[in-house]
Structures are given as C-alpha cells and as structure tokens.
N, C-alpha and C positions, 0 to 999 in steps of 0.2 A: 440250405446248402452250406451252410457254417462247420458242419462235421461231417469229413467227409474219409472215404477209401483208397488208394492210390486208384484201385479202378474207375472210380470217381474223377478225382483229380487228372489221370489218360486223358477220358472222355472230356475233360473242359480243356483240358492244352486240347486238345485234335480240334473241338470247337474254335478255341480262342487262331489259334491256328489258318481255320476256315475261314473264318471271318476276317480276318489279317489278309488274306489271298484275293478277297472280294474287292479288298482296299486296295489293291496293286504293292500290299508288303508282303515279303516273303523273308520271313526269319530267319537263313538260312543257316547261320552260327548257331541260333539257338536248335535246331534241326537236329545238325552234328553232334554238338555237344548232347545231346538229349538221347541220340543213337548210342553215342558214345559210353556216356555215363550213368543213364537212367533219366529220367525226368525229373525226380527229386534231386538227387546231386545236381543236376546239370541247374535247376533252380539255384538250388546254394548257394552253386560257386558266383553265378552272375548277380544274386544280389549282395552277397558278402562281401564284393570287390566294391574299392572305394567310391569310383566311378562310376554314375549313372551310365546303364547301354545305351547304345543307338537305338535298340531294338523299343527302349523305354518311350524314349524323346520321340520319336518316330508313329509309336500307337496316342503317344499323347497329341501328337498334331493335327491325326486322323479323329482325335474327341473318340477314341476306345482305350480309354485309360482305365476303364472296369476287365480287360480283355489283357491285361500284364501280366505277367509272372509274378510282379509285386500282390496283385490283387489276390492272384490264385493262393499265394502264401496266406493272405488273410483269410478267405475265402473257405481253405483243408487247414487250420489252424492243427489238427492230428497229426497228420504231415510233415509240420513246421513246428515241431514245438519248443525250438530252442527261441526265446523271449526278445534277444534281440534281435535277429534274421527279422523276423515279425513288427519290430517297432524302425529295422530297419526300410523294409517296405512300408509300412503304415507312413515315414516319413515321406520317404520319395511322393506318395498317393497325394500326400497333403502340399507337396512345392508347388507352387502358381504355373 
C-alpha cells in the first residue's frame, strides 16, 4: 500500500473514517474541509499548519495512530510528494 491512487487514498480516508466512528470520533472539520477542498488539499492544509489537530491527538489516544492523515501521507507517498509535508508527518508519527 506504499503506492498508491487518489482512488486508493478515498478508500483509506472513507476506511480511516470508519473506523474513527467505531471509536465514538467523528472528524467532522476534517469531513468539511475534505467536502470542501478534496481530500488531498484538505490533507495539506491540516498537516502543513504548525499545530498538531485535535483530530491528531484525539486518534492518538484511541492507539489508531496508523488511521491519521499523517500516516495516509506516508502511506500514498504519489499523493504527497512534496518531501517535507512527508517528513512533516513522519515527525508528528514519531512524537511520544
């Protein structure tokens, strides 16, 4: 799953998504934004902002830190190929 399609990358947000809902979180800014601006962008903007989401801290407490938007950037690295978006995430991944 390391190379992937944006149809690809739909399908694991709609998953990651799922899964998030099983857990009693509902992403709902990311939703919006994601309506709004596409999936990709709506990725972008929230990892390129200085500050970690809620939406971050939130799947991390649930221990589905594989299930982030940081991870899906690693994950469709095609998708994401600007280098530091990517080590952007890859950092967050790695904070305790």
């Amino acid at each position: 799953m390391t190379v992937g399609n944006v149809s690809d990358l739909e399908a694991w947000i709609d998953q990651s998504i799922r899964i998030s809902a099983k857990h009693e979180y509902h992403p709902t800014a990311f939703v919006a934004m994601r309506a709004r601006h596409g999936t990709v962008e709506a990725i972008k903007r929230l990892v390129s902002q200085g500050d970690i989401q809620s939406g971050f801290r939130r799947l991390k407490e649930l221990g589905l830190k594989e299930w982030t938007i940081e991870q899906a950037i690693l994950n469709f690295p095609d998708d994401f190929p600007n280098r530091e978006l990517q080590e952007a995430a890859r950092w967050r991944l790695e904070q305790p």
